[in-house]
C-alpha positions as CSV (number, residue, x, y, z in Angstrom):
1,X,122.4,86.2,128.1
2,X,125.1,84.2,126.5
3,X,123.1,83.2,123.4
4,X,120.8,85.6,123.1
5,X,117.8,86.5,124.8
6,X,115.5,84.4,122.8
7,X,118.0,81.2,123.0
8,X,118.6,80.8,126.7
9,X,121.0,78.6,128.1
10,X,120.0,75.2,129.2
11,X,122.7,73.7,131.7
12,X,123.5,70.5,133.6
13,X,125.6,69.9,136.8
14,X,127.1,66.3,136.9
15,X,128.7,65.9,140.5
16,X,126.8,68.3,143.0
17,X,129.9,68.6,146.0
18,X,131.6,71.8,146.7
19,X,132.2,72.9,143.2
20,X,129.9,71.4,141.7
21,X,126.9,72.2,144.1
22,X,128.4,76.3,143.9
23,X,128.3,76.3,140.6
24,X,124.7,74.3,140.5
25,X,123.5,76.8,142.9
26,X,124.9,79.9,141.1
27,X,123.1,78.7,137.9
28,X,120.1,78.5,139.7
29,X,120.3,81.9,141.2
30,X,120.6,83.9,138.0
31,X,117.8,82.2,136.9
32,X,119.5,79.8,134.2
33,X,117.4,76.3,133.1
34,X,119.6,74.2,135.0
35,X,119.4,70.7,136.1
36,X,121.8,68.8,138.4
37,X,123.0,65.3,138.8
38,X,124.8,63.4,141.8
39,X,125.2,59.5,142.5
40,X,124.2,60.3,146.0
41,X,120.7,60.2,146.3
42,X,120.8,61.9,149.8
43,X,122.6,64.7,147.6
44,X,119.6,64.7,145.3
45,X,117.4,64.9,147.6
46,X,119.1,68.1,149.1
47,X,119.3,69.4,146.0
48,X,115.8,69.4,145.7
49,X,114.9,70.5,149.2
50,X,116.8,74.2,148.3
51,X,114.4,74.3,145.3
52,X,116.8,73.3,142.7
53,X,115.8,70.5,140.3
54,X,117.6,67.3,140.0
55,X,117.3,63.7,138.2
56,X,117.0,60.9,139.1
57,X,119.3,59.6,136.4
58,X,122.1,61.1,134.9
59,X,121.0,60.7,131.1
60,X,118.1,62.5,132.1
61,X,119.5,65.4,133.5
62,X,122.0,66.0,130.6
63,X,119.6,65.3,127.8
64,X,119.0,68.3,125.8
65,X,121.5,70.8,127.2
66,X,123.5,73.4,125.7
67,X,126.3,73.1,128.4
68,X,127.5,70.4,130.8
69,X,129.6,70.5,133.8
70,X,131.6,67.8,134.8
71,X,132.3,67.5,139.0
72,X,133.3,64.6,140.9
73,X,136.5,62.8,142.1
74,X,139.2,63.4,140.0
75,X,139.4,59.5,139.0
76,X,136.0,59.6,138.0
77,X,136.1,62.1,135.7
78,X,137.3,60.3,132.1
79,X,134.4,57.7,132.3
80,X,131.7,60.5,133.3
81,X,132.9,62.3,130.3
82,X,132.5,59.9,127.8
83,X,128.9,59.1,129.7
84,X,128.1,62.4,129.3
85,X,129.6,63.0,125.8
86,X,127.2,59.9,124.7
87,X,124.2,61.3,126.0
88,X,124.6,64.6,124.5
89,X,124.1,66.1,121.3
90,X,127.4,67.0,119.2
91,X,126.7,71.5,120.0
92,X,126.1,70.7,123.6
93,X,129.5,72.1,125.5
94,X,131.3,70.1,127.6
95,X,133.5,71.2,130.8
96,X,134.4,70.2,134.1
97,X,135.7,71.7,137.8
98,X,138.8,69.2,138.2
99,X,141.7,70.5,139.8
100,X,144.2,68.8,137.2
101,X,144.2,69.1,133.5
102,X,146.8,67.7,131.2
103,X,145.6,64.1,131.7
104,X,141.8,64.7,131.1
105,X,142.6,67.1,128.0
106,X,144.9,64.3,126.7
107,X,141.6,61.4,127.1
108,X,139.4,64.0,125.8
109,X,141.5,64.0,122.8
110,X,142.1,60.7,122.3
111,X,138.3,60.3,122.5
112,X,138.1,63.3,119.5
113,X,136.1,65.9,122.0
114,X,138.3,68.5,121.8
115,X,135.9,70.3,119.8
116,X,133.2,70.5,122.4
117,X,135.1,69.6,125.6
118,X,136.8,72.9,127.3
119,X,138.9,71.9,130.7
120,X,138.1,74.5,133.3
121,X,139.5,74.6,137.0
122,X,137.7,77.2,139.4
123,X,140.3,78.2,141.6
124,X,137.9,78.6,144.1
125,X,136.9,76.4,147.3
126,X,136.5,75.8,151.3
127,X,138.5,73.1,153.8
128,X,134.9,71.5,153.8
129,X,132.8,69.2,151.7
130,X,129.4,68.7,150.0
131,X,127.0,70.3,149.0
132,X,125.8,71.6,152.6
133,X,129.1,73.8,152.1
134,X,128.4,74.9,148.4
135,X,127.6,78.8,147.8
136,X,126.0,80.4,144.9
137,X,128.9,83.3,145.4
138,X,132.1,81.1,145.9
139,X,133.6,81.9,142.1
140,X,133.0,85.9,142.3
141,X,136.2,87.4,141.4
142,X,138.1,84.0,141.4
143,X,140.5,83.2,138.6
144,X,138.7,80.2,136.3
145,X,141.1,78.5,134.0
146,X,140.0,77.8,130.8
147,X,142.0,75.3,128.7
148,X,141.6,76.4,125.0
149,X,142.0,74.1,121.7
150,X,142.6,75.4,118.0
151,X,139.2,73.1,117.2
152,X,137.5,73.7,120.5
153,X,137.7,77.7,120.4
154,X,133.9,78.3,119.7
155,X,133.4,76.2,122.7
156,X,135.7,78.1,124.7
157,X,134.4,81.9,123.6
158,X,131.1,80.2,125.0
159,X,132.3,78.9,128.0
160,X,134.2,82.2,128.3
161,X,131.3,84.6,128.2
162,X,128.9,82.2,130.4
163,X,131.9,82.0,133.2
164,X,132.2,85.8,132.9
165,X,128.7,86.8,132.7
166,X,127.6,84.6,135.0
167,X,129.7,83.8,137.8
168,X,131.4,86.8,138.0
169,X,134.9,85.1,137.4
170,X,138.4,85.9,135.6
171,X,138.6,83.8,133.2
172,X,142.8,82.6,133.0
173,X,143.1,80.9,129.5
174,X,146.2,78.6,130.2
175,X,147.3,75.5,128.2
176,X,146.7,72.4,130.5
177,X,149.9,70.9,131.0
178,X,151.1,74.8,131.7
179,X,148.2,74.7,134.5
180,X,149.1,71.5,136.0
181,X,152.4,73.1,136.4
182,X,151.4,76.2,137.6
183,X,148.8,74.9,140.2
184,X,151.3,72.8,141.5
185,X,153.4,75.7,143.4
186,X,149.7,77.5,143.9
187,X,147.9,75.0,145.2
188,X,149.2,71.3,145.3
189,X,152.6,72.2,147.5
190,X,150.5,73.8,149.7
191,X,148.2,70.8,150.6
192,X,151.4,69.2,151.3
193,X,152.9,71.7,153.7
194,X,150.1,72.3,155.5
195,X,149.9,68.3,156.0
196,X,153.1,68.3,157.5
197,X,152.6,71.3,159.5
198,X,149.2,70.0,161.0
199,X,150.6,66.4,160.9
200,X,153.4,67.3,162.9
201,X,151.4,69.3,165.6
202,X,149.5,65.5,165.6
203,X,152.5,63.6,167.0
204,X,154.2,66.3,168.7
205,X,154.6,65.5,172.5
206,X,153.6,69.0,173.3
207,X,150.2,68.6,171.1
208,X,147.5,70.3,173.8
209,X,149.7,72.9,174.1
210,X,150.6,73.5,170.5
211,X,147.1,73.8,169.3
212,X,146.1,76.1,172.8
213,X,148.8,78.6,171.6
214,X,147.8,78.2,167.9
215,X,146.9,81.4,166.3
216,X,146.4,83.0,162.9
217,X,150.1,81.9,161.4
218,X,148.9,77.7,162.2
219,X,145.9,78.4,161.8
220,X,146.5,80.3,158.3
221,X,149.2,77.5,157.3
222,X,147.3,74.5,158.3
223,X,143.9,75.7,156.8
224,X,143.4,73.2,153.9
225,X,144.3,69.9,156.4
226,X,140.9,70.0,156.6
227,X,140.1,69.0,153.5
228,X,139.1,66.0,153.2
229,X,142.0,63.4,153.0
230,X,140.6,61.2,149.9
231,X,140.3,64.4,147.8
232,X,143.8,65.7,148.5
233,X,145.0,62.4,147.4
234,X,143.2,62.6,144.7
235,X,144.4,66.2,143.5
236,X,148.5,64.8,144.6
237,X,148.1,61.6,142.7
238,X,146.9,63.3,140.2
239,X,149.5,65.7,139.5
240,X,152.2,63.6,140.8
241,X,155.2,64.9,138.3
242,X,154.4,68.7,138.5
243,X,154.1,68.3,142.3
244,X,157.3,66.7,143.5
245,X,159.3,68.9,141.0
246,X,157.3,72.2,142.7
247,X,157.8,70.5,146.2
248,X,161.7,70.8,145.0
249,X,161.7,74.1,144.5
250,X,160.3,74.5,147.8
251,X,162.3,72.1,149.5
252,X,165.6,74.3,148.1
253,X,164.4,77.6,149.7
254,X,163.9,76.0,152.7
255,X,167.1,74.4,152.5
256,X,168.8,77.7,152.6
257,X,166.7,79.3,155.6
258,X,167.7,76.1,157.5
259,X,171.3,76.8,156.6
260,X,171.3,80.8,157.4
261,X,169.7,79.7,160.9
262,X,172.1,76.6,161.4
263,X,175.0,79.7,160.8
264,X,173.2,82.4,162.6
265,X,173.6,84.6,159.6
266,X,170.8,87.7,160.3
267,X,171.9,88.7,156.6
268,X,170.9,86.0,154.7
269,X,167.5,85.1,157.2
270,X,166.3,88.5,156.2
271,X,167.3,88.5,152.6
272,X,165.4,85.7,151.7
273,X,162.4,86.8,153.9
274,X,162.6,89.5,152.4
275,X,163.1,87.9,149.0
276,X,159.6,85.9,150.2
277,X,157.4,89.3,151.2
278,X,158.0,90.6,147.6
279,X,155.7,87.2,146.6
280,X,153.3,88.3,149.8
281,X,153.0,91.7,148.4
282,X,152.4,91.5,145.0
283,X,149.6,88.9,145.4
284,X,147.6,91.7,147.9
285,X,148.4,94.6,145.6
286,X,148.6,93.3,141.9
287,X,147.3,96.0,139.0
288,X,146.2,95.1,135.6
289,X,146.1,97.3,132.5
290,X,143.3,96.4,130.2
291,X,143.7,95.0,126.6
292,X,141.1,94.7,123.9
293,X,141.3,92.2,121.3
294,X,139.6,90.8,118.1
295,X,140.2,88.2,116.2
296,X,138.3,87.2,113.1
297,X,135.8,84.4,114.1
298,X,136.8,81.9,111.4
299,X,140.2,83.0,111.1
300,X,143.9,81.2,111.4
301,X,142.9,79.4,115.3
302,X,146.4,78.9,116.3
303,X,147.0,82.2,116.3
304,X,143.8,83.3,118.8
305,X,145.0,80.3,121.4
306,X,148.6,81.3,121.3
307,X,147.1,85.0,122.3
308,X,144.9,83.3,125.0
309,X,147.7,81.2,126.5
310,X,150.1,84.2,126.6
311,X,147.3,86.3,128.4
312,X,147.2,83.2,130.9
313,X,150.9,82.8,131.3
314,X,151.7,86.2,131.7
315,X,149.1,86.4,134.7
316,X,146.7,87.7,133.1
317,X,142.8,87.2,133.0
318,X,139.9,87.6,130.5
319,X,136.8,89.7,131.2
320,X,134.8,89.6,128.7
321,X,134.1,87.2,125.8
322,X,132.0,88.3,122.6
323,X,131.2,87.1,119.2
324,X,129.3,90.2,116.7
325,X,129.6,90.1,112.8
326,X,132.1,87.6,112.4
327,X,134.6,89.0,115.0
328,X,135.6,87.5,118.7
329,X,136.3,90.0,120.6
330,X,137.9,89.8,124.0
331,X,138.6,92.1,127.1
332,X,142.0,91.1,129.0
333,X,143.6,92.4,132.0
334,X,147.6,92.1,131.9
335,X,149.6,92.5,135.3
336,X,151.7,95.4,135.3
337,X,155.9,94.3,135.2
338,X,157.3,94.3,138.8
């Protein structure tokens, strides 16, 4: 596996919810040493009840592990990652499943972790919570960000491989405050539109009969109201700046349907939907061309994370991570212009 077959991979789960229970369970089912955590002791006992193991304590579950992840609300993360950072040994890797980045990369740095701690967001997930909702197969063929650091890059190449290998995921290596940007418009502005959408089908007079004639376009649009509303607020609050300024962007395309329907002007109603479908279409039918890559493994760093962050901002993925001889080598996957 990732190191080796005689040096397999021992792995904790810290916060055992959606993400955190998927990727517990996914462990578990390809036959990893793992062990997972959760303050809920009705969680742990869940946990156990699938055949998974899992402490009692959280010092005991991470003690002696090659690789940690980190889930849990959003606020609790800094404080678990020092907890966790204490409890481990100074080669045991470090990550978590939060859906923000640039303010836990920034604490991790200020705490001098940067060397083992690798940010990772699993763009992956359901409009329900827990680990009664977690699957082993949630992260197959999702996009995994990966938040690369010139002193952190033999954690990431680990993370890398053991995200590819493993859970069957792209790996998108993206700078954090770049992610937090980009996730805004992907995912945060969404939360908030389908809020308003569902909220306003809530106070609307005509609420029976709106939600009797909903059908796939609400239904679609309105999906992730569901969630639950403490972690939404969580994921807003915590990406407050990149939001709003997404939500702008939004809120100006909007503007201008409102105005070509206010004027009745067909032209410019179909020019911007139209303008719209090119978005729709070239999420269903993206193609990649593959890139191989090598870096020396000791070499100049900043040039191996400027590569990985282009690969990430140019919507592109990594599929493979691997360290022979001295040499990193990696296997990317770069859209096609258009």
């Amino acid at each position: 596996m990732v190191d080796g077959p005689d040096a397999p991979v021992r792995v904790a789960v810290v916060g055992t919810g959606l993400i955190g229970g998927s990727v517990l369970l996914r462990l578990h089912a390809a036959g990893l040493d793992v062990t997972g955590w959760d303050p809920d002791e009705t969680t742990r006992r869940q946990a156990r009840s699938t055949g998974v193991p899992t402490a009692e304590r959280l010092v005991d579950a991470v003690t002696d592990r090659d690789v940690v992840f980190l889930g849990g609300p959003l606020p609790t993360l800094p404080a678990t990652l020092v907890e966790v950072a204490a409890a481990t040994s100074e080669d045991c890797l470090l990550t978590d499943v939060g859906s923000t980045k640039a303010e836990l990369a920034a604490f991790a740095g200020s705490r001098g972790l940067t060397h083992r701690f690798v940010p990772g967001h699993p763009m992956a997930g359901t409009d329900r919570a827990g680990l009664g909702a977690a699957l082993p197969e949630l992260f197959a063929g999702a996009a995994w960000v990966l938040c690369p650091a010139p002193d952190g890059l033999a954690a990431f190449r680990r993370l890398a491989a053991l995200v590819t290998e493993v859970f069957a995921a792209r790996v998108v290596p993206m700078a954090a405050d770049q992610h937090d940007a980009v996730v805004a418009l992907a995912s945060h502005v969404p939360h908030l539109l389908a809020g308003a959408l569902a909220g306003a089908a809530e106070r609307s007079p005509l609420r029976d009969a709106v939600l009797t004639l909903a059908a796939g376009s609400f239904r679609d649009g309105s999906r992730v109201a569901g969630t639950p509303p403490q972690r939404t607020a969580n994921m807003l609050r915590g990406n407050r700046d990149e939001v709003l300024a997404a939500l702008a962007e939004v809120t100006a395309f909007l503007d201008e349907l409102a105005g070509a329907l206010r004027a009745g002007d067909a032209d410019a109603l179909t020019a911007r939907y139209a303008e719209a479908g090119d978005a729709r279409a070239a999420l269903a039918g993206r193609s990649y061309h593959e890139q191989l890559r090598s870096f020396p493994a000791g070499g100049e760093r900043t040039d191996e994370v400027s590569w990985l962050c282009g690969v990430g901002a140019a919507g592109g993925h990594l599929s493979g991570c691997r360290v022979d001889a001295g040499t990193v080598s990696y296997t990317a996957h770069l859209p096609y212009p258009g």
